[in-house]
Structure formats: structure tokens, C-alpha cells
C-alpha positions as CSV (number, residue, x, y, z in Angstrom):
1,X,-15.3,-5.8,29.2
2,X,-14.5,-2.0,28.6
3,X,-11.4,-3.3,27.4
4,X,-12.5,-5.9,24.7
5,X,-15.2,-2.9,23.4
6,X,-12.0,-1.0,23.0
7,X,-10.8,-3.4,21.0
8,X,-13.9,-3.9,18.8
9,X,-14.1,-0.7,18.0
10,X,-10.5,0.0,17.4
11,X,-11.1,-3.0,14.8
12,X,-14.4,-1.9,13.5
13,X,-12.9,1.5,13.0
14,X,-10.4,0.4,10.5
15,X,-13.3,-0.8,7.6
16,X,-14.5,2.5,7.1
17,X,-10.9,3.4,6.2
18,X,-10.6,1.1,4.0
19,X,-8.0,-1.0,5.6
20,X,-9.4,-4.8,5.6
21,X,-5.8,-6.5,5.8
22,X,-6.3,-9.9,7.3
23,X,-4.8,-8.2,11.0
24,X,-7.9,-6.3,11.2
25,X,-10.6,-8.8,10.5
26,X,-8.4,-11.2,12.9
27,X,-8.4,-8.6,15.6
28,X,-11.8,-8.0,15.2
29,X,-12.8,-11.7,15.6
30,X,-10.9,-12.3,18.6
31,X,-11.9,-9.2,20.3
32,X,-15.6,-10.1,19.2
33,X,-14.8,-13.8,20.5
34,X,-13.5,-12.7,23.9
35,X,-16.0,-9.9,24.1
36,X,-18.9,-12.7,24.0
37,X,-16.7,-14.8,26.6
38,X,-16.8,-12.1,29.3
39,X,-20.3,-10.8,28.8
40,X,-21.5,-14.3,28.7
41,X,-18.7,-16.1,31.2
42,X,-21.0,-17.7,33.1
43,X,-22.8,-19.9,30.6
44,X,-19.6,-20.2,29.0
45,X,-18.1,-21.6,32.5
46,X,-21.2,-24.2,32.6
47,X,-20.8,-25.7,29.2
48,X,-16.6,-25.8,29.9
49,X,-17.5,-27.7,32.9
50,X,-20.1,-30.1,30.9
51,X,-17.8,-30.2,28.6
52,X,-15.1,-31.3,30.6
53,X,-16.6,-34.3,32.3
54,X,-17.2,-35.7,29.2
55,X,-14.0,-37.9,27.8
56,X,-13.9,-36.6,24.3
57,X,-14.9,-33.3,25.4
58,X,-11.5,-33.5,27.8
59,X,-9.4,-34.2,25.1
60,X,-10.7,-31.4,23.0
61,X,-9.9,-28.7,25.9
62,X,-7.0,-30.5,26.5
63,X,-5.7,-30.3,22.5
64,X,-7.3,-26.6,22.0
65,X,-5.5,-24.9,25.3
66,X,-2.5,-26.6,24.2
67,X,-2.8,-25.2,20.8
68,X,-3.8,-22.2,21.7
69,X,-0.9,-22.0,24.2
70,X,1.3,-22.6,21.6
71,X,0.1,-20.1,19.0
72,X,-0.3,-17.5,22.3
73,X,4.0,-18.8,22.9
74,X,4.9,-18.0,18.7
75,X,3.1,-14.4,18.6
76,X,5.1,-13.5,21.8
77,X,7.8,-14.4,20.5
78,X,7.1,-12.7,16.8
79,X,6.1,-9.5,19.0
80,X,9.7,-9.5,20.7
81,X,11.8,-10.0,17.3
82,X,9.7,-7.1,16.0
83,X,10.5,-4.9,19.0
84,X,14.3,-5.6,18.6
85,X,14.4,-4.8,15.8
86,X,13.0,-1.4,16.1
87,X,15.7,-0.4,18.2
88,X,18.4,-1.7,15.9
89,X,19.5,1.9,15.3
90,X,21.5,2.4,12.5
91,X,25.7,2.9,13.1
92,X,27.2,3.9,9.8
93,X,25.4,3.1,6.8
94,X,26.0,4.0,3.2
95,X,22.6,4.8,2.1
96,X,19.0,4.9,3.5
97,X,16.1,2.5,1.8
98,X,12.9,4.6,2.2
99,X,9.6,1.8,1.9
100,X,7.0,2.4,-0.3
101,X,3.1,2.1,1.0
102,X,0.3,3.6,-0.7
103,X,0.0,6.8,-2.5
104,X,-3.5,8.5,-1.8
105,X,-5.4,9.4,-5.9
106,X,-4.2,13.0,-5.1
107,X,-0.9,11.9,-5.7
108,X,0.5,12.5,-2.4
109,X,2.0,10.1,0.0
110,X,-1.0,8.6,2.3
111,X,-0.7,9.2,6.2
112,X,2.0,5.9,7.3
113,X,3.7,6.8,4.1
114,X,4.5,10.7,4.8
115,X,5.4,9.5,8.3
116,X,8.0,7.3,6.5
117,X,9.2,10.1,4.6
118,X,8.9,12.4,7.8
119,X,11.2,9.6,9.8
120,X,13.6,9.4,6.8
121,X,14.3,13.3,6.3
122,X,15.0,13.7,10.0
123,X,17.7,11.5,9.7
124,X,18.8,12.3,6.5
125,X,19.4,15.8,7.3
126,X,21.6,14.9,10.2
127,X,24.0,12.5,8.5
128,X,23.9,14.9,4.9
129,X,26.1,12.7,3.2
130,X,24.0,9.6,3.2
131,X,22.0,9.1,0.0
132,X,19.0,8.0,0.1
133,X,17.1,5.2,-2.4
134,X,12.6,5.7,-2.2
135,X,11.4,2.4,-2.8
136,X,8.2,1.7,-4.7
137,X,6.1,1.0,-7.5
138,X,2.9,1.8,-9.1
139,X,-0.4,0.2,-7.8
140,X,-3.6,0.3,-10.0
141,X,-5.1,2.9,-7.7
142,X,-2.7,5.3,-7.9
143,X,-1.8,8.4,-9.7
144,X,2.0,7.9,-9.8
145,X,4.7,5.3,-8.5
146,X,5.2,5.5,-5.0
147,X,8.8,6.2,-5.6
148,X,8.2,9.3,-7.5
149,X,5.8,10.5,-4.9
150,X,8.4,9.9,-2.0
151,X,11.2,11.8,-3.9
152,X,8.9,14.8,-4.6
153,X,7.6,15.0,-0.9
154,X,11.3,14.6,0.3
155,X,12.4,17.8,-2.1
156,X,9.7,19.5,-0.6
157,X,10.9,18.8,3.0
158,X,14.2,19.9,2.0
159,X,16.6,17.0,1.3
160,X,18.1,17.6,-2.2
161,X,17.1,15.8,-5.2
162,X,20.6,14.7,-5.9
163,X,20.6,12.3,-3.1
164,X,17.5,10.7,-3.7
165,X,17.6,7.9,-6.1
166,X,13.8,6.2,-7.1
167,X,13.5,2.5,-7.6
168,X,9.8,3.2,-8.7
169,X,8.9,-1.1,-10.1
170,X,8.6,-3.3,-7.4
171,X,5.4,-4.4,-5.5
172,X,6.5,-6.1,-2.0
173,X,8.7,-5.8,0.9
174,X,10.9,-8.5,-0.9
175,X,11.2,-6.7,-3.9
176,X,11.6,-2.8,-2.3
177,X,14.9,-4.7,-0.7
178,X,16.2,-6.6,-3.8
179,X,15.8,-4.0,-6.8
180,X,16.9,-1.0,-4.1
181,X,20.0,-3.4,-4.0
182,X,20.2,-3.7,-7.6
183,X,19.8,0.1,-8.1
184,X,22.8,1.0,-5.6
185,X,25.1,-1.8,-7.5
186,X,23.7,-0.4,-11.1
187,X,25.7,3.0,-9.5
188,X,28.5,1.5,-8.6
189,X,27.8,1.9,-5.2
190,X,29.3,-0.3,-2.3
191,X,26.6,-0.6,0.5
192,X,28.5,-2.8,3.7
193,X,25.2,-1.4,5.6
194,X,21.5,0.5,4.9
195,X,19.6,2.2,6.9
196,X,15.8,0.9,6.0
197,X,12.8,3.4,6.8
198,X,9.4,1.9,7.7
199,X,7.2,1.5,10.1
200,X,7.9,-0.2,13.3
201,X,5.8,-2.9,12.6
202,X,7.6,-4.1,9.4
203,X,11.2,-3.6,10.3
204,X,11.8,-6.9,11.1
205,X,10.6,-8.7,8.1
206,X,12.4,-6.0,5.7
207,X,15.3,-7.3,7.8
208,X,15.1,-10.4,7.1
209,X,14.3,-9.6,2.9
210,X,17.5,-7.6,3.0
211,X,19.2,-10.7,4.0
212,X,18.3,-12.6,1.5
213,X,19.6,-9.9,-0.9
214,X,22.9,-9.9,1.3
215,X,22.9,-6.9,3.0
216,X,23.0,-5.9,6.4
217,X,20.8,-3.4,7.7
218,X,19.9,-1.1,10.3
219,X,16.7,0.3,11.9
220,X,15.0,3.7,11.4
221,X,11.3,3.2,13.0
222,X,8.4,5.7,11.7
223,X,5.8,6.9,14.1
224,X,2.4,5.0,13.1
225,X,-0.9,6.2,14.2
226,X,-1.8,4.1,17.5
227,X,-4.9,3.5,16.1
228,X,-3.9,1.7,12.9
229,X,-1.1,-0.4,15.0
230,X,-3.1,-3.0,16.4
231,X,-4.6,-4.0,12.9
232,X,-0.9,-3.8,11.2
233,X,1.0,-5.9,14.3
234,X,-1.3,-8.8,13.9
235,X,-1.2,-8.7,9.8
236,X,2.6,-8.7,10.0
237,X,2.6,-12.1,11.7
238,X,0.5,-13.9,9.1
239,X,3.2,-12.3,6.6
240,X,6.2,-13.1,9.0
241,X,4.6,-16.8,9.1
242,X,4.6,-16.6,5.8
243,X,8.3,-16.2,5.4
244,X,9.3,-18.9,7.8
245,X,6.8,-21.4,6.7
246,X,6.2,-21.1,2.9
247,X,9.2,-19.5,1.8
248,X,7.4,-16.1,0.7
């Protein structure tokens, strides 16, 4: 039980911040849902076992465990290709793709996105003659692109402007791959591999983006806040299913 209120509140705490992505509000509903289970297992037990000696009510268990078995099976699964690719650690790339998130109405990177920006400079100043691409554009709530606001911060830390190019239009993961592509060929750059900064979580589906835009790419994993990870893991495989299953 003190485990599933952990969860609930971990959950709950996410609205206030305004983070309602579809992880969080599934989270919360099967905490909620196994929450009610343990505080209420014994009526639960009684119906199963009403349920159960009941033919139609034995094919439903039967076709719901197996089900849910199934979807238990696939997010195992999701969760180890996510892991792998975290420690994917880059060899010898030619440049370093910096992920855009969201830019807070100050016009400074938001908390995941400075600790992009934190994970990026770290390894840009110990391989100084990597240049680096900030990828990112402009949402309706914010002040400037998320490129520009990534290039600024990573001046500030130190890392010279003249290695940081901006690709300051696109609005997805898809797009933060493909026009940070473009951008590099534009130059007249050859990229054989990049180094792509995000968070842990996402890795493996930028990997998979930056396939489809040809090029191969290593891992550099950001440190997210423990609190926000549950909410984020459990988004990523909606969007992951999305990839596989609708093409997106």
C-alpha cells in the first residue's frame, strides 16, 4: 500500500506543474487502480472468485490476464531498449545534436532542458573539437526559440559560440533529427556519427528518428529529476508505440 500512495502522489504531484502528458495521467490511473485493489483486496478476491465460476466471466479473466500479460511483456521490453540505449556511449562523433524541450517565459531553458545543456557542455568541453548543433524551435508559449535559448545558455557555461550552430524551426523529436541533419549537410559537413543529448528517457526513440534521416548515432544521457521520470518513461511508450505502429 505505502508503495502505490507513493505512486499516487508522485503522479498527482506532476499536475500542479503543469506537466499532464498522457504518462502522467496513465501513471496516475494505474496507481489509483492498484491502490483501490490492495486496500480493497478482499472484496476484490470475492467477486474474482464469483466471477470465475461463471463461464463468461472465465473467459473474460482468461482474455484480460492474457492481455494484460502481454501489454506487461511489450513495456518490459520497451523499458530494456530504452536502457540500452542510454549506455550507448558515444565513440568518435563529428558533432553533438543538443534536443530542444521547453523554454520557461523568462526565456531561459526550463529545468530537463538546462540539464540537457548541462550534459552536453560536460562533454563538449572534453572532446573541444566537436561542434555542437541546439535543436529547437519556437512554441506559442515561449519567449524565444529553444535553439537560441540553448546557444546562449551554452556561451554562458563556457563552450564558444563558434561551435554551436542553431536549428531554431522544428517542433518534434523527428524533426530536431532531420533539419539538424540538413543543417550539418547545408555546411558541408560529413557526419559518419552524432552524439545526440537528451534525456534518458527519449534516447532511444531519437535513435530510431536519426535512422530514418540515415545517420548513426551515439548516446549522451541527461540527469532528469527522479520525480518527473516515472511520468516521462510511461509517455515515451505511447510515443515509441506510436512509431512502430502508426508510422509517426
Amino acid at each position: 500500500m505505502a508503495l502505490e500512495s507513493a505512486f499516487v502522489l508522485i503522479f498527482a504531484g506532476q499536475m500542479p506543474r503543469g506537466i499532464t502528458n498522457i504518462g502522467a495521467f496513465f501513471g496516475l490511473f494505474m496507481s489509483l487502480a492498484a491502490l483501490l485493489i490492495t486496500v480493497f483486496f478482499g472484496r476484490v478476491k470475492t467477486f474474482l472468485k464469483k466471477l470465475w465460476k461463471r463461464k463468461s466471466g472465465k473467459v473474460f479473466l482468461i482474455c484480460f490476464s492474457s492481455v494484460f500479460g502481454l501489454l506487461c511483456a511489450y513495456a518490459a521490453v520497451l523499458s530494456s531498449l530504452m536502457i540500452k540505449e542510454i549506455y550507448n556511449v558515444p565513440k568518435q562523433p563529428d558533432a553533438v545534436i543538443v534536443l530542444g524541450c521547453r523554454v520557461d517565459k523568462s526565456g531561459k531553458p526550463s529545468l530537463m532542458l538546462n540539464r540537457r545543456l548541462e550534459a552536453a557542455c560536460e562533454f563538449l568541453k572534453e572532446n573541444e573539437e566537436i561542434i555542437c548543433v541546439v535543436s529547437g524551435g519556437q512554441g506559442k508559449d515561449e519567449p524565444v526559440s529553444e535553439g537560441e535559448a540553448m546557444k546562449k545558455a551554452l556561451a554562458e557555461m563556457g563552450i564558444s559560440e563558434e561551435r554551436i550552430f542553431v536549428e531554431d524551426v522544428s517542433e518534434s523529436t523527428e524533426e530536431n533529427i532531420a533539419f539538424s541533419v540538413r543543417l550539418l549537410e547545408d555546411m558541408g559537413i560529413e557526419v559518419t556519427e552524432a552524439a545526440i543529448v537528451t534525456d534518458g528517457f527519449h534516447l532511444y526513440r531519437a535513435g530510431l528518428m536519426a535512422e530514418r534521416a540515415g545517420l548513426k548515432t551515439t548516446s549522451v544521457s541527461a540527469v532528469t529529476p527522479w520525480y518527473l521520470v516515472p511520468s516521462y518513461w510511461l509517455r515515451e511508450w505511447f510515443a515509441l508505440s506510436a512509431v512502430f505502429f502508426l508510422g509517426k
